[in-house]
C-alpha positions as CSV (number, residue, x, y, z in Angstrom):
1,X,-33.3,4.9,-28.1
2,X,-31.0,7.1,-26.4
3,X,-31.5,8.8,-23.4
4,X,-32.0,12.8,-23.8
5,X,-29.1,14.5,-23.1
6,X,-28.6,16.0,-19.6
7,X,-26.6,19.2,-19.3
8,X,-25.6,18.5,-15.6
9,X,-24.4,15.0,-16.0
10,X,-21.0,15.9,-17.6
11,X,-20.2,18.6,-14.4
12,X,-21.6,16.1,-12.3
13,X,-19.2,13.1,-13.9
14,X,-15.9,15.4,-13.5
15,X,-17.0,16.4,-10.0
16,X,-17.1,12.8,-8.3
17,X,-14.1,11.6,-10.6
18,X,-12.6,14.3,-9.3
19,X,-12.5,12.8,-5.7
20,X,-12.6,9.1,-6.4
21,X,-9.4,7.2,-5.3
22,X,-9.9,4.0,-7.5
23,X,-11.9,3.6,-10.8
24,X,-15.5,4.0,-10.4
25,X,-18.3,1.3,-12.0
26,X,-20.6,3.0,-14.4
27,X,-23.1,1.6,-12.1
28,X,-22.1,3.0,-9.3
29,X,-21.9,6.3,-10.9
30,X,-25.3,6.0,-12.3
31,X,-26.8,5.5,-8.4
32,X,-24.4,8.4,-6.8
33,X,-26.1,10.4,-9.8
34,X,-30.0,9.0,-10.1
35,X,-29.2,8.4,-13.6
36,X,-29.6,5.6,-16.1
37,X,-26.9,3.9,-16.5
38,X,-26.7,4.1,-20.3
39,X,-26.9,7.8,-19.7
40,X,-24.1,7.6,-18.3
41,X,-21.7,5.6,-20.3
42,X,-22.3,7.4,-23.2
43,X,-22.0,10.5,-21.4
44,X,-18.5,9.4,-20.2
45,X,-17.5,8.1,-23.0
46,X,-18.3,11.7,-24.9
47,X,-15.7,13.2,-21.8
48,X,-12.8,10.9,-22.9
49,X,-13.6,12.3,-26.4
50,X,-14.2,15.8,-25.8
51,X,-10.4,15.6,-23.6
52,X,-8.3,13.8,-26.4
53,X,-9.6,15.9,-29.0
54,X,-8.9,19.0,-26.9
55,X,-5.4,17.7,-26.0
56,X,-5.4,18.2,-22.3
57,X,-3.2,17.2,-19.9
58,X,-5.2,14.4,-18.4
59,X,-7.5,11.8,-20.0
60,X,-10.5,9.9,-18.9
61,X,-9.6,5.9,-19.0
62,X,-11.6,3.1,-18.3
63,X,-9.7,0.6,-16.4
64,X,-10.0,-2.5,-13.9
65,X,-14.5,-2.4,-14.5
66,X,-14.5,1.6,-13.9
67,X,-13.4,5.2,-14.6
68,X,-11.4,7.4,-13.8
69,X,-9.0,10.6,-14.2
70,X,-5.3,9.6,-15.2
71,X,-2.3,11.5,-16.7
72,X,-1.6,11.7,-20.1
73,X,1.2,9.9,-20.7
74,X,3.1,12.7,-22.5
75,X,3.6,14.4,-19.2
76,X,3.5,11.8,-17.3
77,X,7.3,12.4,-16.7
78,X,6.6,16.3,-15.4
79,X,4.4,14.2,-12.7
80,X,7.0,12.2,-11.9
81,X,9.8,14.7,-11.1
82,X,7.2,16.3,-8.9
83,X,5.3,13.8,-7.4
84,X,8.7,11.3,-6.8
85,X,11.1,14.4,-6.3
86,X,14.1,12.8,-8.1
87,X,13.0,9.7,-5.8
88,X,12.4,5.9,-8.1
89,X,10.0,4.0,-6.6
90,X,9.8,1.6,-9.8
91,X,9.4,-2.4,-8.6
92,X,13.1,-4.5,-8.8
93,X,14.0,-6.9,-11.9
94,X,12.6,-9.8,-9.3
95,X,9.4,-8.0,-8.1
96,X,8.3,-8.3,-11.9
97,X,9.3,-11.2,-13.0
98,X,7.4,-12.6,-10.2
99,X,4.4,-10.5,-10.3
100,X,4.7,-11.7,-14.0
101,X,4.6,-15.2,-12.9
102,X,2.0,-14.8,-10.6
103,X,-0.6,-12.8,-13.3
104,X,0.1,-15.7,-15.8
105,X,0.0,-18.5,-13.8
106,X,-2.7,-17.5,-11.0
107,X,-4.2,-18.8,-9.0
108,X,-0.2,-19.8,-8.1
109,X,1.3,-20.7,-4.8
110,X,4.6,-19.3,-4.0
111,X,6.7,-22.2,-4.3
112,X,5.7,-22.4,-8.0
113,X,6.5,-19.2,-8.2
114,X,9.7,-20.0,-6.9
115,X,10.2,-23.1,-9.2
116,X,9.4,-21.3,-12.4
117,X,12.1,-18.7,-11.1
118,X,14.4,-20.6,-9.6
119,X,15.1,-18.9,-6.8
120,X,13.0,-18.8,-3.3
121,X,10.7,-15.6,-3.5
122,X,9.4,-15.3,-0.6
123,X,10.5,-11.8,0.5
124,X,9.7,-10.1,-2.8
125,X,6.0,-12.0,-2.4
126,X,5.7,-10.2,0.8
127,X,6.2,-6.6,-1.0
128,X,4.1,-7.5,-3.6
129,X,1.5,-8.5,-0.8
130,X,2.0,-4.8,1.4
131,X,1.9,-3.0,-1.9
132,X,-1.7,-4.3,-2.8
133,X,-0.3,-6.2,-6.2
134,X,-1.1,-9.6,-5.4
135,X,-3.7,-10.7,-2.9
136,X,-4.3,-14.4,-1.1
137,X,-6.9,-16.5,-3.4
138,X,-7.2,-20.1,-1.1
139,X,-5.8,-22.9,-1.1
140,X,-4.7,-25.7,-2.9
141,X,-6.7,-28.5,-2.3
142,X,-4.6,-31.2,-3.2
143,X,-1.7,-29.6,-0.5
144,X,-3.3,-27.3,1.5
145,X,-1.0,-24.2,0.3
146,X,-1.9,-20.6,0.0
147,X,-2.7,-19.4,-3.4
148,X,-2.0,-16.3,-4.8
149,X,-3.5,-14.1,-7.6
150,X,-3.3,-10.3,-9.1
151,X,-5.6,-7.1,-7.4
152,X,-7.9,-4.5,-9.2
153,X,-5.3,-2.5,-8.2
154,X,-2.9,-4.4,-10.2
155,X,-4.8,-3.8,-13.2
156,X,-5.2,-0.3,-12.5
157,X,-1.5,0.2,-12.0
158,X,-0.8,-1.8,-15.3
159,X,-4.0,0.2,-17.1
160,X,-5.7,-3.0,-18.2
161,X,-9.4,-3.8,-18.3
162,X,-8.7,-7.0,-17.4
163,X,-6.5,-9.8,-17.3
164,X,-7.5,-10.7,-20.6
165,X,-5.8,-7.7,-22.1
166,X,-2.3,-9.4,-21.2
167,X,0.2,-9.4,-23.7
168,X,0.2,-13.2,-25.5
169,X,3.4,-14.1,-23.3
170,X,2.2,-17.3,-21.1
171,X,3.4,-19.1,-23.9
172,X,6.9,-18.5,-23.4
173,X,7.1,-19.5,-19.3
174,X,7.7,-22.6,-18.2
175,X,5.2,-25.3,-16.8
176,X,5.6,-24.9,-13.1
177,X,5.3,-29.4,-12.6
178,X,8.4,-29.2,-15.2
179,X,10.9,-27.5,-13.4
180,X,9.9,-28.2,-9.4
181,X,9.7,-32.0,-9.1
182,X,11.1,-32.0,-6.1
183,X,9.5,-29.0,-4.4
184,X,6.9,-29.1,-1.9
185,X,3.5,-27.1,-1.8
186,X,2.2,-28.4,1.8
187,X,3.9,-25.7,3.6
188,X,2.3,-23.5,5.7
189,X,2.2,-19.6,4.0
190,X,4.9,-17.6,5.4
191,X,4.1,-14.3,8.0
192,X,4.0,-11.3,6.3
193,X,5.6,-9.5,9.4
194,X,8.4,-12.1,9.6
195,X,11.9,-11.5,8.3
196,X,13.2,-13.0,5.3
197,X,14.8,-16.4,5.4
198,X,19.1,-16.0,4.8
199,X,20.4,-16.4,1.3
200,X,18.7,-18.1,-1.3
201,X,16.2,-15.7,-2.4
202,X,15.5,-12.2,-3.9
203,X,15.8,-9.3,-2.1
204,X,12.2,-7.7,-1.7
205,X,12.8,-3.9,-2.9
């Protein structure tokens, strides 16, 4: 049975979503608020409604295991003029066709990244790393070399619930022990700090 409606939960809702800087759990919302939880999905779910249906200018999404406040995408370019101010700060060609390799192959060390894309990746890795994209995962324990996977604030930026809502492309890459043979994972990951090895490799941004 459903919980009785609560006429301060909605105001309540907007007000912390207001503030939040990453999407909030329904759970943790439901202990900031003393509510039951089921309270307030459905309660959250009714504010997503109520802001399509009245066509406002933002929308209420659930994405990466929480809530929150995002743009609607027909103005999101209106945003973008003001919040960029005629500046691009899009990823390069090679920042996403690694990040790419490194959300359908994770967890992924970088030289397999750099096998499957045939060409060393190491610089682009480290802006992916300093922009919160891709995070370290371990090691591999056959070699010893640093793993890599995707963030929460990967799937936030790409507005996925989780990696299982990636498109059906893994198919279409290449197996990583087909095209690097020759390569060798027992390296020690590279310093973040460090400058980028000359030639040979993307440049980071």
């Amino acid at each position: 049975m459903s919980e009785p409606a609560d006429p301060d939960l909605k105001p309540a809702l907007e007000a912390v979503l207001m503030v939040v800087d990453e999407p909030a759990a329904e759970e943790h919302l439901a202990r900031l608020l003393e509510r039951p939880r089921r309270q307030v999905a459905d309660a959250l779910r009714e504010l997503a409604d109520e802001y399509t249906a009245q066509g406002r200018g933002f929308e209420l999404r659930f994405v990466a295991g929480g809530w929150r406040y995002y743009t609607r995408a027909a103005y999101a370019p209106a945003v973008e003029r003001l919040v960029l101010d005629g500046q691009t700060a899009r990823l390069t060609q090679a920042a996403l066709e690694t990040l790419a390799v490194v959300a359908y192959r994770q967890p992924v060390s970088r030289s397999r990244v750099s096998a499957v894309r045939g060409v060393n990746c190491d610089g682009v890795m480290r802006t992916l790393l300093q922009r919160g994209l891709v995070e370290e995962a371990g090691t591999e324990p056959e070699t010893g070399a640093i793993l890599y996977r995707t963030t929460d604030y990967f799937l936030e930026r790409m507005g996925l619930r989780g990696l299982d809502e990636l498109p059906e492309l893994a198919p279409f890459l290449p197996e990583a022990e087909a095209v690097e043979a020759e390569s060798r994972e027992g390296v020690p990951s590279f310093d973040p700090d460090a400058p980028d090895a000359p030639g040979g490799q993307d440049a980071d941004d």
